[in-house]
SEGU-797648 format. One record per residue (C-alpha): z, y, x; residue in one letter. Coordinates in steps of 0.2 Angstrom, whole numbers, plus 5000, padded with zeros to 4 digits. Example, Ala and Ser with C-alpha at 12.3 -4.5 7.8 and 13.67 -1.06 7.14 Angstrom:
2
SITE    c3    c2    c1  rest
SITE  5039  4978  5062     A
SITE  5036  4995  5068     S
% end
This chain:
112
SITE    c3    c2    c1  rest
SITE  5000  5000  5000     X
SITE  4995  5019  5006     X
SITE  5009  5031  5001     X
SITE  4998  5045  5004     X
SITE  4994  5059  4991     X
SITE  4974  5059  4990     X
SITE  4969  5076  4994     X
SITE  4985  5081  4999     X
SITE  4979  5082  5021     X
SITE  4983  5098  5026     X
SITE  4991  5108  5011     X
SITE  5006  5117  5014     X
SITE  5021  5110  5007     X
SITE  5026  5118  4989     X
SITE  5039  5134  4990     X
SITE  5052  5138  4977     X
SITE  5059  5155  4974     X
SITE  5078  5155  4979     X
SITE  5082  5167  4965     X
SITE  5078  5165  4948     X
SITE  5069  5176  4937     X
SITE  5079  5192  4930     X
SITE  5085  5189  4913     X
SITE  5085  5203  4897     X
SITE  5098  5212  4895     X
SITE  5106  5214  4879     X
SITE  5106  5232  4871     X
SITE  5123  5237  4870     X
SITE  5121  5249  4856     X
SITE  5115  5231  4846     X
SITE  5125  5220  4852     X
SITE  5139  5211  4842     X
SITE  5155  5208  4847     X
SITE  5155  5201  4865     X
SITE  5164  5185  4870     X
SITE  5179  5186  4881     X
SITE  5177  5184  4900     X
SITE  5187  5168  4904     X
SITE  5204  5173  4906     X
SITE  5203  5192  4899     X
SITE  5198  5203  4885     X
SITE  5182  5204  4875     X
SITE  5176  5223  4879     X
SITE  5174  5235  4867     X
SITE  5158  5236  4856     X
SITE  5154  5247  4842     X
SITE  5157  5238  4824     X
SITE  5146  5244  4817     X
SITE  5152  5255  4801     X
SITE  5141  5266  4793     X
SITE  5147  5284  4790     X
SITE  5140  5294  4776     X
SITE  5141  5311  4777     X
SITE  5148  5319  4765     X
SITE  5141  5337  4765     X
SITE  5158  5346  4770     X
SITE  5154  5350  4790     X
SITE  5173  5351  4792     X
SITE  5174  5332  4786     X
SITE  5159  5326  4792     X
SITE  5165  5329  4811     X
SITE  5180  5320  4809     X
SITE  5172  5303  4801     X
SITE  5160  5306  4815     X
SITE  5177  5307  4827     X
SITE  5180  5289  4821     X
SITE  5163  5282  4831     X
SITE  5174  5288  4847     X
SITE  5187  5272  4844     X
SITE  5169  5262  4847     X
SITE  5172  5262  4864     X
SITE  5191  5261  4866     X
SITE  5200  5245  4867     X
SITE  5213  5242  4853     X
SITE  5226  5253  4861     X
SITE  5217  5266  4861     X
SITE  5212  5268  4844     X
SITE  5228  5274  4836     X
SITE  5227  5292  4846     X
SITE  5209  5292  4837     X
SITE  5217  5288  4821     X
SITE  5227  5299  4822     X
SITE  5217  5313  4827     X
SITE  5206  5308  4812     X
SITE  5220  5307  4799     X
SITE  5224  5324  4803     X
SITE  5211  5334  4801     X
SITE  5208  5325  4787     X
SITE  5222  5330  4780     X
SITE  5222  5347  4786     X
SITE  5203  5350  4777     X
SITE  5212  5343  4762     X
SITE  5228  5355  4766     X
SITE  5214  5369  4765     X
SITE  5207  5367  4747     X
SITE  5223  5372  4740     X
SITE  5225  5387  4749     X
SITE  5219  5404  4742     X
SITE  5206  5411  4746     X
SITE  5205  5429  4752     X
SITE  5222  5440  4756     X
SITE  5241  5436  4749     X
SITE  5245  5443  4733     X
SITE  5256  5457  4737     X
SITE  5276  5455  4729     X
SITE  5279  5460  4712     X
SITE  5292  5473  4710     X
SITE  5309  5467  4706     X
SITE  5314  5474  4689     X
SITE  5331  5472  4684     X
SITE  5333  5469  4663     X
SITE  5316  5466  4658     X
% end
């Protein structure tokens, strides 16, 4: 028997690249939550909830504050809460003041 590879005389031996091809990189603006790294913490990534706007600008730039807890891990989402809540509450605080100047005092009258 002839071990030899017909047409194989004088080919150069086959090379093989030591690095693999580069794989896609998920878009992180996209991607769902992320598995944890053996041993430590999934990273934060955006969940994802949808914020209507509401029309008031005042409000509208707090719900937006709320996309900044996005990239926070867990601890660090009560200061944004927070934060949030209140303005929130101070825009609603707001409504039920007057509008325009104090009234002036009345004039105490004794016996009416």
């Amino acid at each position: 028997m002839n071990d030899a590879v017909p047409g194989a005389e004088g080919a150069e031996p086959a090379t093989v690249d030591p690095q693999p091809p580069p794989q896609p990189q998920p878009d992180p603006e996209h991607a769902g939550p992320q598995s944890p790294p053996e041993g430590g913490p999934a990273a934060p990534a955006p969940l994802g909830v949808p914020r209507t706007p509401t029309g008031n600008a005042e409000v509208d730039a707090h719900l937006e504050r709320l996309a900044d807890a996005d990239h926070l891990a867990t601890d660090g989402h009560v200061e944004v809460y927070e934060d949030v809540h209140r303005g929130l509450r101070d825009a609603l605080t707001a409504l039920d003041a007057r509008p325009g100047p104090p009234a002036p005092p009345q004039p105490y009258r004794q016996g009416s």
